[in-house]
C-alpha positions, -999 to 999 in steps of 0.1 A, spaced: 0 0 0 17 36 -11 22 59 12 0 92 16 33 110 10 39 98 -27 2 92 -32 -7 134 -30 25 154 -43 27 170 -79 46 142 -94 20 112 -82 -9 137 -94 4 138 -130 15 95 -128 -21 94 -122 -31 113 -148 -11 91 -173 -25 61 -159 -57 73 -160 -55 82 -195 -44 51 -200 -70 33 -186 -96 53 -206 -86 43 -238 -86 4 -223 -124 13 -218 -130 31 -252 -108 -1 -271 -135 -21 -247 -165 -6 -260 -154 -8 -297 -136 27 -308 -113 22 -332 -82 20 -308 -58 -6 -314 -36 -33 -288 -4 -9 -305 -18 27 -291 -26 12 -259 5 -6 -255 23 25 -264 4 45 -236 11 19 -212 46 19 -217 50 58 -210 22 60 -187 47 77 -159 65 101 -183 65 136 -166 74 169 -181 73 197 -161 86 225 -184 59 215 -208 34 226 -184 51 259 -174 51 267 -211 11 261 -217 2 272 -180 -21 237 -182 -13 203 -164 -40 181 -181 -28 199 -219 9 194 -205 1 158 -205 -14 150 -235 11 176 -256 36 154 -238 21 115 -240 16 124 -278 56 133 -280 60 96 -266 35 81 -281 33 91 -321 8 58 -327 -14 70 -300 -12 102 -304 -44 108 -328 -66 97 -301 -51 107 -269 -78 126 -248 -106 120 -276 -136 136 -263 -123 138 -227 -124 177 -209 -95 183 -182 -122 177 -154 -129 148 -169 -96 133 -161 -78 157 -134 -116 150 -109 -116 117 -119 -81 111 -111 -82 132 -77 -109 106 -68 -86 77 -71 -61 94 -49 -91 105 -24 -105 63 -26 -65 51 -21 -58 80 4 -87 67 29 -77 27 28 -42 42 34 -56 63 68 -82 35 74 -54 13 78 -35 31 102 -65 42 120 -74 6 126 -33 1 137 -42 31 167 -73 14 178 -61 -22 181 -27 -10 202 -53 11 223 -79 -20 228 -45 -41 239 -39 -14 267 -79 -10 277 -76 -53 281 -47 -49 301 -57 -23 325 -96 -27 324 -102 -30 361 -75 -9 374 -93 17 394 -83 51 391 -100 85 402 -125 99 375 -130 135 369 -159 157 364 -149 198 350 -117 185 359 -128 179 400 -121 141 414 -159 120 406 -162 84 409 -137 58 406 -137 49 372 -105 20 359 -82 31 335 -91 6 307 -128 19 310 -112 59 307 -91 43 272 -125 27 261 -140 64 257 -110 72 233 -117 42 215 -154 50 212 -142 82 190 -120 60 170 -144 37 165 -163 58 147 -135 77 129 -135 42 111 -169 41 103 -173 78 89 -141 76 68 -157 40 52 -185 58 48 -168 86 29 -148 62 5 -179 42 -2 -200 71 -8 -174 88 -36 -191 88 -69 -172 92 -101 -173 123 -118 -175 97 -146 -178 107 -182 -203 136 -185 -185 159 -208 -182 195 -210 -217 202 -192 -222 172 -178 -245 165 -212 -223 138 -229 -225 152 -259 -188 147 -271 -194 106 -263 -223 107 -279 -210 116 -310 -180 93 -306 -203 63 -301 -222 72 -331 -259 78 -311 -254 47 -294 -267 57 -257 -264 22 -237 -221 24 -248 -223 61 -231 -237 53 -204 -217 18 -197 -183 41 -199 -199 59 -176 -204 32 -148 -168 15 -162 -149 46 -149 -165 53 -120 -81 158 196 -99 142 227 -75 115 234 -42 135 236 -56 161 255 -63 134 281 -27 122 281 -14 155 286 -37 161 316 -28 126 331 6 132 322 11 163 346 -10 139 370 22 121 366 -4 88 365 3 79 322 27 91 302 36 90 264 66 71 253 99 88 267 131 77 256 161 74 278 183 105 263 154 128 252 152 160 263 118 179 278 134 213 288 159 232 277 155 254 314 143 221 334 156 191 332 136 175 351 106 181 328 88 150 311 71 174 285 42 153 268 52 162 234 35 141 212 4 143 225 11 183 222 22 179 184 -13 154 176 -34 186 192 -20 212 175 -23 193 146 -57 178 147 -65 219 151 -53 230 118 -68 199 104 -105 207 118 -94 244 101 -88 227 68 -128 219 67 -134 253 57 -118 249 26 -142 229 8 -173 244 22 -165 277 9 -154 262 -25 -183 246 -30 -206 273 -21 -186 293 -46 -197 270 -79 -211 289 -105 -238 274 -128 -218 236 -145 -186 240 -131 -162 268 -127 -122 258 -120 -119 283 -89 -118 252 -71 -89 238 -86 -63 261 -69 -78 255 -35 -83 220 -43 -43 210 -49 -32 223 -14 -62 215 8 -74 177 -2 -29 170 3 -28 187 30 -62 172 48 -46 139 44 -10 143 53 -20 159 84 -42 131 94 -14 105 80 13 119 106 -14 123 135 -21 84 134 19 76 129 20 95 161 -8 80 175 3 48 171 33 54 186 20 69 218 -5 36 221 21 14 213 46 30 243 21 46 265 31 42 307 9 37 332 23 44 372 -5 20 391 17 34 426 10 69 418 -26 64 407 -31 43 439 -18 71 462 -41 98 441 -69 73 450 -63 71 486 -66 112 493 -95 114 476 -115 84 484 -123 89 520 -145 121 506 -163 92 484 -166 66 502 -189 86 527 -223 77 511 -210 42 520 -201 48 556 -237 69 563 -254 39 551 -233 12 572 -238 37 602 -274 34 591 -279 0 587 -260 -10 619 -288 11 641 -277 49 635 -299 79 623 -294 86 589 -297 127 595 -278 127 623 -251 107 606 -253 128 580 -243 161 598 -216 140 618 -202 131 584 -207 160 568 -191 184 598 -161 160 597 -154 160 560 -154 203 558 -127 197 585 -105 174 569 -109 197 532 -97 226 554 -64 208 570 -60 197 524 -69 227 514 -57 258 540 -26 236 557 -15 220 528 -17 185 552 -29 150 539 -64 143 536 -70 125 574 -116 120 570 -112 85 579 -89 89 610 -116 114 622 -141 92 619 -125 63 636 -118 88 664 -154 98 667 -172 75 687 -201 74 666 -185 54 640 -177 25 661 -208 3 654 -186 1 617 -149 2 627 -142 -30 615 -159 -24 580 -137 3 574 -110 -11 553 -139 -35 531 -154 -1 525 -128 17 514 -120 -9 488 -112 10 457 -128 -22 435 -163 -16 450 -163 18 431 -157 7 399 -191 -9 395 -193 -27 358 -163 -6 340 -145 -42 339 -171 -61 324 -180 -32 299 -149 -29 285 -147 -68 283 -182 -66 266 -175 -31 242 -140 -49 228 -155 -80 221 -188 -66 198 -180 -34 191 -137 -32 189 -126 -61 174 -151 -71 153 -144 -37 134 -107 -44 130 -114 -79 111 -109 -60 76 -79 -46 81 -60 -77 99 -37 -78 79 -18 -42 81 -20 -52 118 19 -56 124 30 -25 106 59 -4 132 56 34 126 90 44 123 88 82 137 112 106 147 98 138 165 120 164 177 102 188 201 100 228 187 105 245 217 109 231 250 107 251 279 
């Protein structure tokens, strides 16, 4: 499979051209013009020939080419571009490269989401604090916090299919979409037209950089990189910094062909074609290098289970006191009157976190307070970080298993592709 970097530039733009040239006249010789095995031979054999002076001298790619293939091919040269228009071929052709460019991202898109399903399996029921506007929530695990990334890449792979299987041809209309010109070539004969016609036809990184400074994940970090130039101590989360600066300008690039469409005048008009050669590259190199790095951030990420465990444990006592009213509850107590206890207790310990800058000590207050001793020795069973988890094990057991994998079946076999990336940080304070 090519790569999106040869598949985009000028010099693959005008290979496709020949070949697509090519590959009309196989359809013409198909449907009975007068083309011979010679002409198409010919073509085929100069189908890559490129010259770039001839199109600086007529100020026209598509012209460039044929003044060019007819220079190489003298046999062929009679019928080269016979009742073609440049839209004809240079849409056409920019739809191959659209079709190849999306199995090339749907590939590596696929690569991403099977590293990340790997590291949601491995850590599916390893607990670790949830946040609401940023503000510790329920335990949550960290294989159920990767299965919300996936969810968005999961469906990444369904619009782009979507997209590729949704491109329609430009096909062979002619100047005005009429047909007129292959009309007349076919001598009246409408059923040949119209068979040539049918013939041709930033979530996720954000979330490691948060975690990151949370010092609980981490993207890959080799042993003699560098994160500051000031700090040496710094870890900076680079990658994930390049992918969200990067997945910005390519949400920007959407604009482009919105306002060119809306700009179409009556047919056609070529306004678009300008616009066209830097933002349909661009759209897909972007997203080409965001998955490389993608894939190398899944494939490396590190998760600290001690750090996450000691995060858990300062907050948890706040959480866990639903549990403890209820136990008080249930072993005799008064559920208002526990619930002031509780509640008087908890501001107290938030103001020794919070104003003294002290550990978070709610649960040796309550074993101090005589109240709590009908539930002492359920303490330690109730502050089990597992019995806040509720189903996230068993959901991302069930989400992999019908929605996950069953999705990557297609692409199976681009599965054990290595991205090769090097990544030098711009600045790094």
């Amino acid at each position: 499979m090519p790569h999106l970097c040869l598949l985009f530039p000028t010099e693959a733009s005008r290979l496709l051209i020949g070949q697509h040239f090519y590959r009309q006249l196989l359809l013409w010789h198909a449907l009975g013009l007068p083309i011979t095995d010679a002409q198409i031979a010919e073509m085929e054999s100069h189908a890559e020939d490129i010259d770039f002076e001839e199109e600086r001298k007529l100020r026209h790619d598509v012209m460039a080419h044929v003044h060019t293939f007819a220079h190489c091919c003298p046999t062929a040269a009679p019928i080269i571009h016979l009742g073609a228009t440049s839209c004809y071929v240079g849409d056409n052709t920019d739809l191959i490269a659209l079709r190849d460019g999306f199995n090339i991202l749907l590939s590596k898109l696929a690569r991403v989401i099977d590293r990340l399903a790997n590291f949601a399996e491995e850590y599916a029921d390893l607990p670790t604090l949830g946040f609401t506007h940023f503000q510790p929530a329920q335990l949550t695990t960290v294989g159920k916090r990767a299965c919300l990334w996936l969810q968005d890449l999961v469906m990444d792979v369904r619009n782009l299919e979507r997209a590729r299987d949704d491109l329609r041809s430009r096909g062979v209309k002619g100047t005005t979409g009429t047909q007129a010109s292959f009309l007349q070539l076919f001598k009246g004969d409408h059923d040949k037209v119209e068979e040539l016609d049918k013939m041709v036809t930033e979530m996720i990184c954000t979330d490691i950089r948060l975690l990151a400074n949370l010092k609980e994940i981490e993207e890959p970090f080799e042993k003699e990189q560098i994160g500051s130039s000031a700090m040496p101590y710094k870890r900076n989360p680079m990658r994930a910094e390049r992918c969200c600066s990067l997945a910005r300008h390519l949400i920007a690039l959407v604009a482009d062909p919105l306002q060119t469409a809306s700009g179409q005048w009556l047919e056609r008009t070529l306004d678009d074609s300008a616009n066209r050669r830097i933002s349909l590259p661009e759209s897909f190199l972007t997203a080409d290098i965001i998955l490389s790095m993608l894939q190398n951030i899944t494939e490396g990420l590190v998760v600290y289970p001690k750090v996450i465990e000691r995060d858990i444990h300062h907050e948890l006592p706040f959480m866990a006191t639903e549990n403890i009213i209820m136990a008080i509850v249930k072993a005799g107590g008064n559920r208002q009157e526990c619930h002031e206890k509780i509640r008087v207790l908890s501001q107290e310990a938030a103001a020794v976190v919070k104003q003294e800058g002290g550990d978070n000590d709610l649960l040796a207050r309550i074993q101090r307070d005589p109240y709590s001793a009908p539930i002492l020795g359920q303490l330690e069973a109730l502050l089990d970080p597992k019995t806040f988890i509720g189903r996230a094990p068993q959901q991302v057991s069930k989400f992999l298993a019908e929605e996950v994998r069953p999705l990557l079946e297609p692409y199976k076999s681009n599965m054990n592709v290595k991205v090769d990336l090097v990544v030098s940080t711009v600045t790094g304070k």
